[in-house]
N, C-alpha and C positions, 0 to 999 in steps of 0.2 A: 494276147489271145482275145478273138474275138468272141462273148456269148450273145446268148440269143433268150429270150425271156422263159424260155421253157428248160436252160439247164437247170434250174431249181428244182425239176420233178425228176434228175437223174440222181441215180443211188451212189450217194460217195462210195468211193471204195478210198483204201491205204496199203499199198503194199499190192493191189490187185486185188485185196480180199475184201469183199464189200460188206459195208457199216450197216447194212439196214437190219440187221439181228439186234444190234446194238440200241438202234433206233425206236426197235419195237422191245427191249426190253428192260432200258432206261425207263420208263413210266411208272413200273414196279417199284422199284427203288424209293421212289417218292413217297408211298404211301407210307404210314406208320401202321409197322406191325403191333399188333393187339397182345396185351402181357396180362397178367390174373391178378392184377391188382382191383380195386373195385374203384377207386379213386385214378378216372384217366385226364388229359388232358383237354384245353379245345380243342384239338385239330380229331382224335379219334372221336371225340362224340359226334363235331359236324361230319365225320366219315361215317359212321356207325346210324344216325339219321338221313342222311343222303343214301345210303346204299337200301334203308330200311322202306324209305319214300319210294325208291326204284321198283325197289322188288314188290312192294306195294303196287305201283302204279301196273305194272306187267302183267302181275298173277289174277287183278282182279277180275279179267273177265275169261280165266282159266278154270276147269275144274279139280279135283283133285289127282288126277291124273296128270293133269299138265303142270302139278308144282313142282314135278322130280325135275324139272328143267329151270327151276328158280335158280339154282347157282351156276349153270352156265351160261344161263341170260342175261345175268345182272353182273357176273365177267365180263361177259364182252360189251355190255354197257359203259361198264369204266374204263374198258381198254380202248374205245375207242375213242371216246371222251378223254378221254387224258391224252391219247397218241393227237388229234385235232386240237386240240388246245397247245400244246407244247409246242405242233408245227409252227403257229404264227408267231413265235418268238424269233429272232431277225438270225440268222447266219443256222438255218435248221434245216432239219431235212420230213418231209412228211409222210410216213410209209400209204396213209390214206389214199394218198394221189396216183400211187398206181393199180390200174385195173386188175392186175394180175392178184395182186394179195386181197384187194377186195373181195372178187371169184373164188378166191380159196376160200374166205369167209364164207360166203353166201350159198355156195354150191354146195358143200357138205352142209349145213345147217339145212336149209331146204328140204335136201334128197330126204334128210333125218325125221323131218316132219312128214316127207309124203310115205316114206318107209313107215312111218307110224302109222298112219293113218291106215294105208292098205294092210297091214297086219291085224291092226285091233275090229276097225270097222271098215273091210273093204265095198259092202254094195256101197255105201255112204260117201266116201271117198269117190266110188267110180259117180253117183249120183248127179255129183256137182259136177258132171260134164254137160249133163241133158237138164236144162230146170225142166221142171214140170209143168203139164200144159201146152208143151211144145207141139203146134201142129207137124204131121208125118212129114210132108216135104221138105221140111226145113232141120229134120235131127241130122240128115250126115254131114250140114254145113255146120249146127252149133255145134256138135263133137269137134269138129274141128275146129272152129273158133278158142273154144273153152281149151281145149289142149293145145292149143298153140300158146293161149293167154298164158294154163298152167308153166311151160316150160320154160317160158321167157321170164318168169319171177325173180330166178339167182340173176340174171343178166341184168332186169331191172334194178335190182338192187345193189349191183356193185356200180353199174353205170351212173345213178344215182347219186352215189357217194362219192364216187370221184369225178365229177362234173361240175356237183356243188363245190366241191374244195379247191380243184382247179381254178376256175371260172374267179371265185374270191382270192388266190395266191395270186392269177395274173392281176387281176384288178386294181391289186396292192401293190405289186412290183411296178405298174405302167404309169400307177399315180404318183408315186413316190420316186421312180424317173425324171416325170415330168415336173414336179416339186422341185427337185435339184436345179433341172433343168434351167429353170424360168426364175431361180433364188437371182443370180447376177444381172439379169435384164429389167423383171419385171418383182421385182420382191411384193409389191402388192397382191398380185396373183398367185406367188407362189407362197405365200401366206394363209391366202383363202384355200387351197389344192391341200395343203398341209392340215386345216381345218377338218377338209372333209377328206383325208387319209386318216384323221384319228375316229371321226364317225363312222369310218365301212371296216376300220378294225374292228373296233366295240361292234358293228355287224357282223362280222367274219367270226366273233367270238359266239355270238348268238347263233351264228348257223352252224357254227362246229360243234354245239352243244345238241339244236336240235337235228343235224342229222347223226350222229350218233343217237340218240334219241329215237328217232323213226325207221333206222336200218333195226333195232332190237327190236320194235314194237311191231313194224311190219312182218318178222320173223313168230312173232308171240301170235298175232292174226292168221298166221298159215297154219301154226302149231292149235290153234282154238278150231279150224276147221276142221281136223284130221283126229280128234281125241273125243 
């Protein structure tokens, strides 16, 4: 059977029934649940200061209003961090890369903040469509600009995230092809390709980190304009 370099971003199924539930709830598992002892291990405290740095780094330019949203930010913080991470391990599968469950992500998060916003402070909300100072002739184009910018946000941001993760899955599959490839002919070359296969990992792990990182923080930015 012949594949082509983009099977790696179809959803295993077994049986017909597909694994990507599995995919995205494998992640869970890993972590160490927290017990009442007061003496924990290393792995819970560097959990317990990573999650503390997060929700740190989120909240701070939030007001008090906007911390009742600390735990389901810093959820999907690690969830996606951990689902990107876990992907570039060899024979995986990466629920990130598909657009659709991105959208799911980012479309209700969004909506959540702008539903916030127009409830609590709707002139304010509508404000950021027209800045101020705006000469007359030019308000029925920026209303439209600004609303169009607005509603393109969830699309930005799932687009985003599975572009970046794509873009680094092919990159790794075509060099490491081509490594194989060139091992019986030119083993000099496929030595150096093998080189920099292990360098655009160690990059692929950096960007998996920060775009998990930026799809919450960009959500935390929407959430700060609307509260």
């Amino acid at each position: 059977m012949n594949l082509s370099f983009f099977d790696q971003f179809t959803s295993p199924c077994l049986l017909g029934i597909p694994l990507i539930l599995i995919s995205l709830l494998f992640p869970a598992l890993l972590l160490p649940s927290p017990d009442n002892r007061w003496v924990t291990n290393r792995l819970s405290t560097l959990q317990s200061w990573f999650l503390h740095l997060v929700t740190k780094q989120l909240m701070m330019p939030l007001n008090k209003k906007g911390h009742k949203w600390a735990l389901i930010l810093t959820s999907l913080m690690t969830f996606l961090l951990m689902i990107n991470l876990l992907g570039l391990l060899p024979y995986t599968f990466t629920p990130t890369t598909q657009l659709s469950m991105n959208m799911a992500l980012a479309f209700p998060l969004w909506l959540a903040t702008l539903l916030t916003g127009m409830r609590n402070q709707p002139s304010i909300s509508l404000g950021h469509l027209l800045p101020e100072g705006t000469p007359t002739p030019l308000i029925p184009a920026l209303i439209l600009i600004e609303t169009t910018s607005l509603l393109i946000r969830p699309l930005a941001l799932g687009v985003r995230l599975t572009a970046n993760l794509t873009a680094g899955h092919l990159l790794i599959q075509l060099i490491s092809t081509a490594s194989i490839a060139l091992l019986p002919t030119i083993p000099t070359v496929s030595i150096l390709t093998t080189t920099i296969l292990l360098l655009l990992t160690l990059l692929e792990m950096a960007v998996a980190m920060i775009q998990a990182y930026v799809f919450v923080l960009l959500l935390s930015l929407y959430l700060q304009e609307n509260i």
